[in-house]
KEMARSE-782625 format. One record per residue (C-alpha): chain; residue number from 1; x, y, z. Coordinates in nm, 3 decimals, decimal comma, padded with zeros to 5 digits. Layout:
 chaine num       x       y       z
      A NUM       X       Y       Z
...
This chain:
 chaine num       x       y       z
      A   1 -09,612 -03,703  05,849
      A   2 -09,884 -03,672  06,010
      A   3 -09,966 -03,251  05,890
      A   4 -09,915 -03,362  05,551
      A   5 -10,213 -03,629  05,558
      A   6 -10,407 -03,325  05,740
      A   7 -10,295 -03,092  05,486
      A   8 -10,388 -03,340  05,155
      A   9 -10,721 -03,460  05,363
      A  10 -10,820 -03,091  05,394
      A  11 -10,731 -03,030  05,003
      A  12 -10,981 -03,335  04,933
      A  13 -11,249 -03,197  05,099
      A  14 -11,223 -02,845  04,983
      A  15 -11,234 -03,012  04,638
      A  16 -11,596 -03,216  04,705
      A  17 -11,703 -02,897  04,797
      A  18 -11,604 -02,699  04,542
      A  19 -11,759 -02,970  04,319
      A  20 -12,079 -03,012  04,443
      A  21 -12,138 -02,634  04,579
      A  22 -11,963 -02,406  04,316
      A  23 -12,280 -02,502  04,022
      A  24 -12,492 -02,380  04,303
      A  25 -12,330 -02,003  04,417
      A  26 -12,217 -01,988  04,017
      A  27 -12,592 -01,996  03,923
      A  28 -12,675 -01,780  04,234
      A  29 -12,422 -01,482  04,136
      A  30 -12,305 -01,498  03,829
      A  31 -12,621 -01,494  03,653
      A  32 -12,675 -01,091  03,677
      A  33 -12,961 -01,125  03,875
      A  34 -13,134 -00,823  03,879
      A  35 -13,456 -00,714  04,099
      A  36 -13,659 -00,508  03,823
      A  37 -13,647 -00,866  03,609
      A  38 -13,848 -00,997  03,924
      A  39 -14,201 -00,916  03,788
      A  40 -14,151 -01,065  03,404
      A  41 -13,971 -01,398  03,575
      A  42 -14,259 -01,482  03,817
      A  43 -14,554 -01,347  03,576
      A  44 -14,736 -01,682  03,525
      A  45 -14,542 -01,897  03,774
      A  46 -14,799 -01,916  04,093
      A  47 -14,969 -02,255  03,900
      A  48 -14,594 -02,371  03,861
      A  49 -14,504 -02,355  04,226
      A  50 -14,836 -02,498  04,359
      A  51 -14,832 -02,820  04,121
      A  52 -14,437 -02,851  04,264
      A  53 -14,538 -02,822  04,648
      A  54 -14,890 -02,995  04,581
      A  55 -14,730 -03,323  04,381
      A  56 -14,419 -03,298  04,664
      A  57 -14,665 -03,332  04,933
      A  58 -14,863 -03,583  04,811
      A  59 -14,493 -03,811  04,725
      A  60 -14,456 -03,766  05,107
      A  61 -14,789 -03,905  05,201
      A  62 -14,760 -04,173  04,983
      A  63 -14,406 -04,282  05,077
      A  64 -14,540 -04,292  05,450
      A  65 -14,829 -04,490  05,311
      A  66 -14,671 -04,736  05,128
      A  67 -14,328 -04,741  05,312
      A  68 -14,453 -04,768  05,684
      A  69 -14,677 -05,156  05,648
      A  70 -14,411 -05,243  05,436
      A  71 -14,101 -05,182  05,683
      A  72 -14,333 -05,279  05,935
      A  73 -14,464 -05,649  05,792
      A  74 -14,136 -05,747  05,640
      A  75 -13,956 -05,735  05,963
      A  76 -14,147 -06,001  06,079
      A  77 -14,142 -06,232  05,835
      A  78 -13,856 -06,490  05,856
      A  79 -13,499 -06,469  05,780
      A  80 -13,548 -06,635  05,434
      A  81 -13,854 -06,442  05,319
      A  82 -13,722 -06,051  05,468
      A  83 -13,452 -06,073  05,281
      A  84 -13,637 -06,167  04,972
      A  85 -13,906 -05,882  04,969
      A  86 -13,629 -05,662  05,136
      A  87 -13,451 -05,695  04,782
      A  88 -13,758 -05,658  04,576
      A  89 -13,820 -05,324  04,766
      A  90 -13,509 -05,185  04,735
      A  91 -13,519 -05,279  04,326
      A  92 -13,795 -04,974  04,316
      A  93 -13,469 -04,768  04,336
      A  94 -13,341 -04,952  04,007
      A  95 -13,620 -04,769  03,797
      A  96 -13,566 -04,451  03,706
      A  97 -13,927 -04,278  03,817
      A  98 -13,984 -04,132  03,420
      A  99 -14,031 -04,542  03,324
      A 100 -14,287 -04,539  03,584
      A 101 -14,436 -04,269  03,546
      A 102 -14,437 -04,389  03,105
      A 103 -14,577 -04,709  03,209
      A 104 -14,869 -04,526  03,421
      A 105 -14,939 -04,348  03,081
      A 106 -14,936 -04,672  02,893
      A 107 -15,172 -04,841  03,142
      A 108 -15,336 -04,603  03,281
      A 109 -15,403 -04,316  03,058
      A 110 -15,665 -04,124  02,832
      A 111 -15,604 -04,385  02,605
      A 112 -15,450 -04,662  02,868
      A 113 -15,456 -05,031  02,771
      A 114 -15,653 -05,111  03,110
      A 115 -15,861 -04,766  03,166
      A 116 -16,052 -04,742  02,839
      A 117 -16,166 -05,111  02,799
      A 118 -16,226 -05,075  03,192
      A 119 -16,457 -04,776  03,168
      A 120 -16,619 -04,858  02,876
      A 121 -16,695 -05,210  03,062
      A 122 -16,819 -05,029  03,317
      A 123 -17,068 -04,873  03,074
      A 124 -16,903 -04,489  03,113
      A 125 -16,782 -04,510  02,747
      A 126 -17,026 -04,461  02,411
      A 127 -17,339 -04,721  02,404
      A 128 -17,254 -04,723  02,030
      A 129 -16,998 -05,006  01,886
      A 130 -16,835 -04,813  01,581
      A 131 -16,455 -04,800  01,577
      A 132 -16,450 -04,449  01,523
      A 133 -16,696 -04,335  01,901
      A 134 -16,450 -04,598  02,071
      A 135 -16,135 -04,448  01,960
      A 136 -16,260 -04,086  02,037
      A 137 -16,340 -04,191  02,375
      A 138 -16,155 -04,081  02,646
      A 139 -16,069 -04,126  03,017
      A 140 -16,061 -03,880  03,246
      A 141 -15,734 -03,800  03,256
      A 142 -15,608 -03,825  03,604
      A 143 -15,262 -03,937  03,514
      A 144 -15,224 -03,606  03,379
      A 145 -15,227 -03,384  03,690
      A 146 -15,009 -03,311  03,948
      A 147 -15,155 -03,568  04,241
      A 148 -15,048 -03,826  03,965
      A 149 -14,712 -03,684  04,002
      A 150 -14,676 -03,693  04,394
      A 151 -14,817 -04,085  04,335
      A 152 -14,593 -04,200  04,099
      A 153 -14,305 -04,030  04,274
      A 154 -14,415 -04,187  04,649
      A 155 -14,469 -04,498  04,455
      A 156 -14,100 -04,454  04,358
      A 157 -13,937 -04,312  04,678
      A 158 -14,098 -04,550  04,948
      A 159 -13,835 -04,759  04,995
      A 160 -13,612 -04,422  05,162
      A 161 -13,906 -04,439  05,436
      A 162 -13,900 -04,805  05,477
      A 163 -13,544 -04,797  05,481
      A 164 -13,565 -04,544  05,799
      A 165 -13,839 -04,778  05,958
      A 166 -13,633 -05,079  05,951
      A 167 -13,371 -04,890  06,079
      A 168 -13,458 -04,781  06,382
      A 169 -13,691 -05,103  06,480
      A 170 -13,353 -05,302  06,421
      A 171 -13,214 -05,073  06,693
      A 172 -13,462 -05,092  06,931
      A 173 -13,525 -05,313  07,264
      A 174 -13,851 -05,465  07,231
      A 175 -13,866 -05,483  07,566
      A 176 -14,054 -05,180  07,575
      A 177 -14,292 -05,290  07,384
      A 178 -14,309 -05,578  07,603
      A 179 -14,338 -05,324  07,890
      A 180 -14,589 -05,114  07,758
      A 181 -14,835 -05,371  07,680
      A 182 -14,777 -05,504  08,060
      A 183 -14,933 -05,150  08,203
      A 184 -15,100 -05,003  07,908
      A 185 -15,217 -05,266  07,692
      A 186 -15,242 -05,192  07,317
      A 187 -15,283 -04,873  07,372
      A 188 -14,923 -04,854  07,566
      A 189 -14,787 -05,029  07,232
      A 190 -14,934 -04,775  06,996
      A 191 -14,805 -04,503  07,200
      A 192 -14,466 -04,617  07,233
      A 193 -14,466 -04,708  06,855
      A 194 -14,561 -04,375  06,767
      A 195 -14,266 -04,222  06,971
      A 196 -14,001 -04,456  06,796
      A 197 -14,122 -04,452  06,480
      A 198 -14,303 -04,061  06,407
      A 199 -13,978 -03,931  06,340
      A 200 -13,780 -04,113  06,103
      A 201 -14,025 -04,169  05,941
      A 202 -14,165 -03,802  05,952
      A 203 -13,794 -03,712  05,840
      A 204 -13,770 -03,948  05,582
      A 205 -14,096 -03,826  05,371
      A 206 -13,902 -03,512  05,439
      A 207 -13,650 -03,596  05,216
      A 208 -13,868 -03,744  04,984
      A 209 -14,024 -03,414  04,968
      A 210 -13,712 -03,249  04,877
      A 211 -13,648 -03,497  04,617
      A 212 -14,003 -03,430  04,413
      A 213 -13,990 -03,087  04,456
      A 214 -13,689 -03,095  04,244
      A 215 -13,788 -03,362  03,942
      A 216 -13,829 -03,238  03,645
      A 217 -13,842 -03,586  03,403
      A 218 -14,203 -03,719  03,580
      A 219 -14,384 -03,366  03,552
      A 220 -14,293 -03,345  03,187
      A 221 -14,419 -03,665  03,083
      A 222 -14,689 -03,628  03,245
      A 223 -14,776 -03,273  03,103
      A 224 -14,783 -03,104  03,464
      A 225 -14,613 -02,741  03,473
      A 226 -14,398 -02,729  03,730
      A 227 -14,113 -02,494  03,818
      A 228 -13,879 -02,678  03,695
      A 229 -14,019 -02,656  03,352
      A 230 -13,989 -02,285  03,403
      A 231 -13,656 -02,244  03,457
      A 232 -13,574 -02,508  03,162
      A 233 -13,803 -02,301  02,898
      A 234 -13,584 -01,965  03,054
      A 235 -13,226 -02,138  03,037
      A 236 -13,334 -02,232  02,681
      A 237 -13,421 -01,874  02,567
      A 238 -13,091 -01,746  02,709
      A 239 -13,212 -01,581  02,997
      A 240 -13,046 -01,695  03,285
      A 241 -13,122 -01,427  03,537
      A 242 -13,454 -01,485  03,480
      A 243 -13,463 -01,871  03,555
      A 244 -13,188 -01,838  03,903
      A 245 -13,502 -01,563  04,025
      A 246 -13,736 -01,834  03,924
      A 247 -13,487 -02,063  04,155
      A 248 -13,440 -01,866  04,458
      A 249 -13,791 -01,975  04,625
      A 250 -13,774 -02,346  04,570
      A 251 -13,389 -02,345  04,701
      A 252 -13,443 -02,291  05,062
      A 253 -13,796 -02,466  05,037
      A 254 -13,568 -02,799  04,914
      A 255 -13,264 -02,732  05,176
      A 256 -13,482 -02,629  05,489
      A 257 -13,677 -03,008  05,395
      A 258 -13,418 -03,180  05,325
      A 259 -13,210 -03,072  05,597
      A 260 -13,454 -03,096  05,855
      A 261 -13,559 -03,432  05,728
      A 262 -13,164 -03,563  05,792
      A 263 -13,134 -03,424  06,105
      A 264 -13,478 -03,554  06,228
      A 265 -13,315 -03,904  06,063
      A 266 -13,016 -03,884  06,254
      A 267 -13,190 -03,804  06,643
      A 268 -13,380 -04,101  06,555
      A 269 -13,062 -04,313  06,601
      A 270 -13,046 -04,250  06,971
      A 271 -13,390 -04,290  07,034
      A 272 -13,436 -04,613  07,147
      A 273 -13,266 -04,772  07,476
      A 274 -13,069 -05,032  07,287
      A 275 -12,979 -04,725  07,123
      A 276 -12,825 -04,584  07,439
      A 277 -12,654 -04,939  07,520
      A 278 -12,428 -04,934  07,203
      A 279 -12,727 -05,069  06,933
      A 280 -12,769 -05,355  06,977
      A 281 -13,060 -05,500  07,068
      A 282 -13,094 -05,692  07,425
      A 283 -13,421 -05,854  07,323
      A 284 -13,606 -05,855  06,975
      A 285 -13,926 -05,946  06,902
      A 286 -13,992 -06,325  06,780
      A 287 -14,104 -06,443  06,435
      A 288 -14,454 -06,395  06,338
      A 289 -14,433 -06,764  06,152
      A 290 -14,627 -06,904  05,837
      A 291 -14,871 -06,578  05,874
      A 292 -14,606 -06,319  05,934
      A 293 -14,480 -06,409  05,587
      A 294 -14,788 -06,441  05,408
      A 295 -14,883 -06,076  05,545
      A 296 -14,515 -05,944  05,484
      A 297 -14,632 -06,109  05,064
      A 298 -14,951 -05,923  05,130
      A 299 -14,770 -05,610  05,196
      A 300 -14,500 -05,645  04,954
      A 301 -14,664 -05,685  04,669
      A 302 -14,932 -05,387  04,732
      A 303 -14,630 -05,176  04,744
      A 304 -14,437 -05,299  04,450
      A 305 -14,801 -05,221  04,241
      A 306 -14,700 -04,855  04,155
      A 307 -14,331 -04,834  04,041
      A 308 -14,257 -05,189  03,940
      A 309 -14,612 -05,364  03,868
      A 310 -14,734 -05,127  03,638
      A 311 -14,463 -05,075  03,465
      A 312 -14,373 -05,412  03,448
      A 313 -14,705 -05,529  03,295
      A 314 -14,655 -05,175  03,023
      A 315 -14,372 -05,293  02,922
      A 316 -14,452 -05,679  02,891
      A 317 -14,778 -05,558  02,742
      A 318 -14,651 -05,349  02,470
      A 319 -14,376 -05,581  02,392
      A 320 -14,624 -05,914  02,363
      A 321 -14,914 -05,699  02,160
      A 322 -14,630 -05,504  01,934
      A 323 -14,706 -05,580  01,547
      A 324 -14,378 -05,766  01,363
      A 325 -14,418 -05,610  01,027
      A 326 -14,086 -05,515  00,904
      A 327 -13,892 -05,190  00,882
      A 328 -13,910 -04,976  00,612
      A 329 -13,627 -04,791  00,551
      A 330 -13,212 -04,762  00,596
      A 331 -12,960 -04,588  00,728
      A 332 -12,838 -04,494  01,086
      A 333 -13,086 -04,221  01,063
      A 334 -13,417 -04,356  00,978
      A 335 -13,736 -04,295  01,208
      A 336 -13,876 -04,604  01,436
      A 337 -14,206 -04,649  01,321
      A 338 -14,496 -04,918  01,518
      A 339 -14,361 -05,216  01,310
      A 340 -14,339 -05,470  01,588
      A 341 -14,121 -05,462  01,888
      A 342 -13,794 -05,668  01,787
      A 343 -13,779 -05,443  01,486
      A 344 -13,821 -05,153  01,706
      A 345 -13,548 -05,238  01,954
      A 346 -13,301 -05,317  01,640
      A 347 -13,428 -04,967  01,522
      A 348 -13,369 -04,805  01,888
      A 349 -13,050 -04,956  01,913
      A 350 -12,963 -04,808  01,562
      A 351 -13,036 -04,444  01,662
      A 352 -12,944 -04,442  01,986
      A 353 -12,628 -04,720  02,058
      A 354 -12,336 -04,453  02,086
      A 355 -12,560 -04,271  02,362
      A 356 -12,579 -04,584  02,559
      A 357 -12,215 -04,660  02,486
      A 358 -12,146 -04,295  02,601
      A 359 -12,361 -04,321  02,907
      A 360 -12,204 -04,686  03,058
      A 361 -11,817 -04,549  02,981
      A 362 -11,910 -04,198  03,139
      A 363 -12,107 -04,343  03,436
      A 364 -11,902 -04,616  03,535
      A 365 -11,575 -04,316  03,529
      A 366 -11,748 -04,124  03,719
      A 367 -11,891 -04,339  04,016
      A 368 -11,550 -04,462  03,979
      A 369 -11,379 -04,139  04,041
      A 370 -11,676 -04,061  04,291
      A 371 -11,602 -04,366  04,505
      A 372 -11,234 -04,286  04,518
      A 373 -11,291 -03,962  04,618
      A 374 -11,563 -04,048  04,881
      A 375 -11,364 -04,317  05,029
      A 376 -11,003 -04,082  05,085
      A 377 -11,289 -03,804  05,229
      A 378 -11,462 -04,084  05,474
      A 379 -11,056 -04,222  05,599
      A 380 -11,019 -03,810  05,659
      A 381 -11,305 -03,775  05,883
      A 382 -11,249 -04,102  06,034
      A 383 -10,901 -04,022  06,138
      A 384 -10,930 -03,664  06,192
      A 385 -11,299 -03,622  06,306
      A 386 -11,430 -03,414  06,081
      A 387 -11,757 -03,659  06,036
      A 388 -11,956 -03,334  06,100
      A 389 -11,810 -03,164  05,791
      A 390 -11,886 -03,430  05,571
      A 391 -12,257 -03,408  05,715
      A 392 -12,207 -03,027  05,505
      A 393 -12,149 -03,186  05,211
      A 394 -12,463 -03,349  05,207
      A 395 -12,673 -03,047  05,155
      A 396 -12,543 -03,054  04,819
      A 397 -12,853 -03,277  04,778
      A 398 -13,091 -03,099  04,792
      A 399 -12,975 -02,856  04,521
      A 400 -13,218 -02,841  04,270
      A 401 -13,121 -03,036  03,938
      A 402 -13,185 -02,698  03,732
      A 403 -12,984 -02,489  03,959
      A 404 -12,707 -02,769  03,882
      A 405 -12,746 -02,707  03,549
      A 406 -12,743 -02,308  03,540
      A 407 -12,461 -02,300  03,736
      A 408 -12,221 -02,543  03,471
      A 409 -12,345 -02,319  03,261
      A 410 -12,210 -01,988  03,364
      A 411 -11,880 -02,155  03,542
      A 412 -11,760 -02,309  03,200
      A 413 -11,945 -02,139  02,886
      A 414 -11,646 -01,910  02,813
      A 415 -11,382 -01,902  02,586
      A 416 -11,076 -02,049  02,811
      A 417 -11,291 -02,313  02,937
      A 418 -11,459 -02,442  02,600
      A 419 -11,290 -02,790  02,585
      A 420 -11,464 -02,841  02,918
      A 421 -11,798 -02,741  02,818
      A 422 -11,812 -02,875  02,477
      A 423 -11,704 -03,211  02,617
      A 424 -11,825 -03,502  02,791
      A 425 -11,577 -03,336  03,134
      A 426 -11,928 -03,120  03,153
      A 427 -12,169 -03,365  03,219
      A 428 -11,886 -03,577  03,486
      A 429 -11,879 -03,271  03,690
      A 430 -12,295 -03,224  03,666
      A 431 -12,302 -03,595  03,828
      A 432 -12,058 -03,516  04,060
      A 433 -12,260 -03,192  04,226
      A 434 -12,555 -03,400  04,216
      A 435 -12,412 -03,731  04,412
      A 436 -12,103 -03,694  04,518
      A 437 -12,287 -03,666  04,835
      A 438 -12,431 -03,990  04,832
      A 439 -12,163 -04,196  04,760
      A 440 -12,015 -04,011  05,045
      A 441 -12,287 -04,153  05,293
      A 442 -12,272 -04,463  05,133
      A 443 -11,930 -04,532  05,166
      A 444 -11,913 -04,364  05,518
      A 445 -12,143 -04,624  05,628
      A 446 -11,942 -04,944  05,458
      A 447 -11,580 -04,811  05,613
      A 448 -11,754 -04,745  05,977
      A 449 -11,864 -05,115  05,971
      A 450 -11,496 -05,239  05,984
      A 451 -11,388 -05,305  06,366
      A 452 -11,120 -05,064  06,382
      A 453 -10,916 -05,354  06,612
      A 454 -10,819 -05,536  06,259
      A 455 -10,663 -05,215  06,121
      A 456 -10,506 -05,185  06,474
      A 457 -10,392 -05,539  06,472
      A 458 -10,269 -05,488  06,122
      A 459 -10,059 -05,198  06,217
      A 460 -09,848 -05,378  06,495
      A 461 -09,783 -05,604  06,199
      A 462 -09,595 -05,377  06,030
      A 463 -09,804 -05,269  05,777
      A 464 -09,829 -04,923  05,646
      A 465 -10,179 -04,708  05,581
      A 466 -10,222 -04,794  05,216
      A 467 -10,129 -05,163  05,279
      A 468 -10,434 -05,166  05,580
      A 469 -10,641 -04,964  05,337
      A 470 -10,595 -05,240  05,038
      A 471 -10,541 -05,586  05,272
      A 472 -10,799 -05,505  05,532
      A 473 -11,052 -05,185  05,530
      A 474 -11,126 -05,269  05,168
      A 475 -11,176 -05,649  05,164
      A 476 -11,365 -05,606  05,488
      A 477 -11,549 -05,291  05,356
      A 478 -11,629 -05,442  04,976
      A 479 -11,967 -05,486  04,923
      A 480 -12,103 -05,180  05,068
      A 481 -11,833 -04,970  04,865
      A 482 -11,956 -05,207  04,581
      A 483 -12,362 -05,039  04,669
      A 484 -12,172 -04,722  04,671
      A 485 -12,027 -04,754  04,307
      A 486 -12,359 -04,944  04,148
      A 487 -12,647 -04,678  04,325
      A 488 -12,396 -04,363  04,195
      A 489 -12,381 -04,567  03,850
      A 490 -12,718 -04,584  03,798
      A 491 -12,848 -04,232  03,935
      A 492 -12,585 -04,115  03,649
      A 493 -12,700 -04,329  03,403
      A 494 -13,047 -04,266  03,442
      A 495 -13,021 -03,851  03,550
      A 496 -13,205 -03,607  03,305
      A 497 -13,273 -03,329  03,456
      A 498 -12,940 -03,128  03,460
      A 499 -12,806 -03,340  03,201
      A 500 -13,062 -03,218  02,953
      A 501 -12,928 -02,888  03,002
      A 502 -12,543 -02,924  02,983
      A 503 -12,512 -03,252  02,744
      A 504 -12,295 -03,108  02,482
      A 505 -12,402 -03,087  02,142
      A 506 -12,358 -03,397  01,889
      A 507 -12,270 -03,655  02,170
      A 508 -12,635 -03,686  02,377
      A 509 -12,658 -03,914  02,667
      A 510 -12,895 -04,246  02,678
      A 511 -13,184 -04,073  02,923
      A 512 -13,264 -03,745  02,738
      A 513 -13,284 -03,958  02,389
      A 514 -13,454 -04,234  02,539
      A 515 -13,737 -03,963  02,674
      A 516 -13,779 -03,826  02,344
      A 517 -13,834 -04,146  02,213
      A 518 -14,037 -04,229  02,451
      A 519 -14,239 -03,944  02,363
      A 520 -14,274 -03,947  01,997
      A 521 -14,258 -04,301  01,928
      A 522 -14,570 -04,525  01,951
      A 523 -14,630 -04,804  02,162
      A 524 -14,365 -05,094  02,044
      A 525 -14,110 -04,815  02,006
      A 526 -14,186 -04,688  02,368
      A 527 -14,085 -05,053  02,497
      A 528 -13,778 -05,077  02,305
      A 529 -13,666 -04,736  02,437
      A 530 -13,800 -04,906  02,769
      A 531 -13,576 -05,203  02,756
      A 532 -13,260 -05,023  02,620
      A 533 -13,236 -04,794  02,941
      A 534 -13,337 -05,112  03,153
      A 535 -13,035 -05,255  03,001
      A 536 -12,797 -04,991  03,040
      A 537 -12,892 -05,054  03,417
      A 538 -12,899 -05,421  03,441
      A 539 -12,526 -05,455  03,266
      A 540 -12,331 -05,381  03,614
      A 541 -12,540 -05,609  03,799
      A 542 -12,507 -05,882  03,560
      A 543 -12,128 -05,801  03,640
      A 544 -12,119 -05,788  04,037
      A 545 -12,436 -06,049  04,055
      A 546 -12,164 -06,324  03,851
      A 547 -11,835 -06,175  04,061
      A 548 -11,974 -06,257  04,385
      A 549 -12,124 -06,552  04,279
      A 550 -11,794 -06,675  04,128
      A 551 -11,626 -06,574  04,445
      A 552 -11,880 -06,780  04,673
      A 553 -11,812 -07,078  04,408
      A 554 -11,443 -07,061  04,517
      A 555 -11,478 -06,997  04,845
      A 556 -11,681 -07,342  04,814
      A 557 -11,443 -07,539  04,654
      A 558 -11,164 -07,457  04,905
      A 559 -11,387 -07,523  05,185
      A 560 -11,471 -07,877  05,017
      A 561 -11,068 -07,947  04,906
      A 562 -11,014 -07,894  05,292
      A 563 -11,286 -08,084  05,400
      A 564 -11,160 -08,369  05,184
      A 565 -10,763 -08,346  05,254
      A 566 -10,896 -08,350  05,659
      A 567 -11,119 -08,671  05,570
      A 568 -10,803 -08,865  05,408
C-alpha cells in the first residue's frame, strides 16, 4: 500500500514539474535558436536591459524603504490595531501593480489632476491665463521613466519585505535585545538588529527584484522600454528565436535573485535563539501603548500612499469629476466615449462582460485545480520527505512571464494539439507555470500548522487517510488553504503578461482588454475599466468575507443555545 502512494505521489510531482518547467526548456530549445541571429536580436537592446535592472533595483530599495518602518512600527502597536494595518498592508497585494501604476498617470502625470494645477501654483507653468498656454503646458514627465517604474513596483511589492520582517521578529527572543542594551547600549541594539533583520530582509528585496525584472504590464503603461517589450514586439513578428536569445540574459539574472533571495529567507528562520528553542519566543517585547499605535498609523499610512492612496484618490477622482451626458450610440460594439462615468461603466460592461465572465470561471478552475494539486504534493512531502523537492519547484517563479509565454507557444501551436491552443486549456496551463508554485508554499505552510498528534489520534480511531484528510487536516488547515485558493485567484485574474501572448483569439481575458481600455479611453472610461477589474477581484472576497462570517454567526448561536440550556 504503501509503494503505491509513493508511486502516485511521485507521478504528482513529476506532473507540477512538467507544468511549470516544460514552457520554460520548450522556449529554451525548441525555438531554433541559432548564434549568427545573436547580433540582429540584441541590436538596440542595451537601453532595454538597463531600464529592466535600473527600475528592478530601485523596486528593491523601495520595498526595503517602505517595508522595513512598516514591519517594524506595526509590531508594536496593540493586538487590536496590528491586525488592522496588518490587513490594510497586505490589501497592496489585492491591486494588480498596472492600476497603480494608471492611477500614478492619472494623478501624477504630464497632464496629472494634482501635478499641473500644482506646478502651475507654484508659478513653473505659463504667467499667461488663456485656455489654450494652460492646456499645452506640461509637467516634467517623471512618471514616464524607468525610476517611476522601480517606485510604483516597490510601492506595490513592500508588503513581501514586511512580511519577512515580521517574520523573523515574531521568532525572536527579545532577550537579546534586552541583553545588548545591558552592555552596549543603543548601539548593542542596533547591532544586534542589524544581524536579525539584514537578511530577510536583504533576501526579500531579492525577490522583489526578481519579480520587476520580469513585469511587463507597469513598463508599458508607463512608456518605458524594457526587455520584456522586446521579446513581445519579436513573438509578435513571428520570430521566436530571436525573442528566447533576447531571454537568455534576464533568465539566470531572475533565477540567481530569486533563488538567492529564498535561500537567504529561509537561513533567516534559524537565526534567532528562540529560533534554536523550537520558535517560540521565551520573552517578547511589551506594547509600545497609545504612541506605539499612533506611530504604527503614522507608518501605515505613509506606506499605503503609493499603491493604494493614489490610486484610490484616481479612481474616486475620475469617477466624482466624470461628465453624465448620455451615450451615443448602440450595439454590443459601440466605442466608450467621456460621457460620464455610470454611462461609461454600463458601456465597459457592454464590451467587455464575457471577458470578465471568462476570467472569474477560468480563474476560480484553475486555483481550484491548483490547490488540489498543491495540497496531494504538500501530504507527499510531508509523508515521504521530499520538502526539499518541492523547494525545486519554486524556481518556477522566477521564470520570466515572456519565457512562459514562448514556450506555450512552441509546446502546443501544432496541428495535433490545436484544440489546446485555440482554447481557453492554453491560458489554464500559462497560470499554472506561473503559480503553481505559490499555491504550493502557501498551502505547505497551512497543512504544516496542523499538530500532527490529531491526525495521529484520528488514526487509532479507525479512520482511514482520506477520512483524516477531510475530518481533520482540512477543517484544521481551512483558512490558510482558503489564502491559498483567493491569492492564486487573483494573480490569475489579474496576470497579463503571458496571457497577452497565448489568449486565444475571439475569447480575450478581462486584464489585456481592460489595459487597452485603459489606454485608449479617456478619463471616466479609465475608471470604469478601473472598477470592473476591481470587481472581478472583490467577488471571492465578498464570498469567503460572508462564509466565515456566517460560520462565526453559528458558531455564536450554539455557544448561546448552550449557554441558555446550562442556565435552565
Amino acid at each position: 500500500m504503501r509503494g503505491i502512494a509513493k508511486i502516485f505521489a511521485l507521478t504528482i510531482l513529476l506532473l507540477a514539474s512538467a507544468i511549470v518547467f516544460s514552457p520554460l526548456i520548450a522556449a529554451l530549445c525548441g525555438t531554433g535558436l541559432q548564434t549568427k541571429g545573436l547580433g540582429e536580436a540584441f541590436r538596440g537592446t542595451s537601453g532595454a536591459y538597463a531600464s529592466s535592472a535600473g527600475s528592478a533595483l530601485v523596486s528593491a530599495i523601495v520595498s526595503v524603504l517602505i517595508g522595513v518602518p512598516f514591519a517594524l512600527l506595526v509590531e508594536r502597536a496593540r493586538p487590536k490595531w496590528n491586525r488592522t494595518f496588518w490587513a490594510l498592508g497586505l490589501l497592496v497585494l489585492m491591486v494588480p501593480p498596472y492600476i497603480v501604476a494608471e492611477g500614478w498617470i492619472v494623478l501624477l502625470g504630464p497632464a496629472g489632476k494634482i501635478s499641473k494645477p500644482l506646478a502651475i501654483l507654484l508659478g513653473f507653468g505659463p504667467s499667461s491665463h488663456d485656455a489654450l498656454d494652460l492646456n499645452r503646458f506640461l509637467v516634467p514627465a517623471f512618471v514616464y521613466t524607468w525610476p517611476a517604474v522601480g517606485v510604483v513596483m516597490g510601492g506595490c511589492l513592500f508588503p513581501i519585505v514586511a512580511l519577512a520582517i515580521a517574520s523573523t521578529l515574531r521568532r525572536t527572543d527579545h532577550r537579546i535585545f534586552e541583553s545588548a542594551r545591558i552592555a552596549r547600549g543603543r548601539p548593542g541594539i542596533r547591532r544586534i538588529a542589524a544581524h536579525i533583520l539584514v537578511p530577510p530582509a536583504l533576501g526579500a528585496a531579492l525577490l522583489v527584484f526578481a519579480v520587476t525584472l520580469t513585469e511587463f504590464a507597469v513598463p508599458q503603461l508607463l512608456r518605458v522600454r524594457t526587455i520584456g517589450e522586446a521579446v513581445y514586439e519579436w513573438i509578435q513578428e513571428g520570430d521566436l528565436a530571436s525573442a528566447a536569445i533576447l531571454s537568455l540574459p534576464l533568465l539566470p539574472l531572475v533565477v540567481g535573485a530569486g533563488a538567492l533571495g529564498a535561500f537567504m529567507l529561509m537561513r533567516s528562520r534559524v537565526a534567532s535563539l528562540a529560533g534554536l528553542e523550537g520558535e517560540v519566543p521565551k520573552f517578547t517585547a511589551g506594547e509600545a501603548g497609545g504612541a506605539g499605535d499612533v506611530r504604527a498609523g503614522v507608518a501605515t499610512f505613509f506606506a499605503l500612499i503609493p499603491a493604494l492612496l493614489i490610486p484610490a484618490a484616481s479612481l474616486i477622482w475620475l469617477a466624482v469629476t466624470a461628465r453624465l451626458a448620455p451615450v451615443v450610440g448602440a450595439g454590443t460594439h459601440r466605442l466608450l466615449r467621456a460621457s460620464g462615468f455610470l454611462n461609461s461603466v454600463s458601456g465597459a460592461w457592454d464590451l467587455a462582460h464575457n471577458d470578465a465572465v471568462r476570467t472569474v470561471w477560468l480563474a476560480a478552475l484553475a486555483a481550484a485545480i491548483a490547490l488540489v494539486l498543491a495540497m496531494l504534493l504538500v501530504r507527499a512531502a510531508l509523508r515521504f520527505g521530499w520538502s526539499p523537492l518541492l523547494g525545486g519547484l519554486g524556481a518556477g517563479l522566477a521564470v520570466p512571464a515572456p519565457l512562459i509565454g514562448l514556450g506555450l507557444i512552441c509546446l502546443w501551436d501544432h496541428q495535433w494539439s490545436v484544440w489546446i491552443y485555440e482554447g481557453p486549456a492554453i491560458v489554464v496551463l500559462a497560470w499554472f507555470a506561473r503559480f503553481l508554485p505559490l499555491a504550493i508554499f502557501l498551502a505547505h505552510g497551512a497543512l504544516a500548522r496542523v499538530p500532527r498528534e490529531l491526525e495521529s489520534a484520528a488514526a487509532l480511531a479507525g479512520r482511514g487517510p482520506w477520512e483524516r484528510l477531510f475530518a481533520v487536516v482540512i477543517p484544521n488547515a481551512l483558512p490558510g488553504l482558503v489564502a491559498a485558493w483567493l491569492a492564486t485567484y487573483v494573480l490569475s485574474a489579474t496576470e497579463f503578461s503571458a496571457t497577452v501572448l497565448i489568449a486565444p483569439a475571439g475569447a480575450p481575458l478581462l486584464a489585456p482588454s481592460v489595459i487597452n481600455l485603459m489606454r485608449r479611453g479617456q478619463d471616466p472610461e479609465i475608471a470604469a475599466c478601473q472598477c470592473l477589474l476591481l470587481a472581478v477581484i472583490a467577488l471571492p472576497l465578498i464570498a469567503i468575507a460572508a462564509g466565515f462570517g456566517l460560520r462565526a454567526w453559528s458558531q455564536r448561536t450554539a455557544t448561546s443555545k448552550i449557554e441558555r440550556a446550562l442556565n435552565r
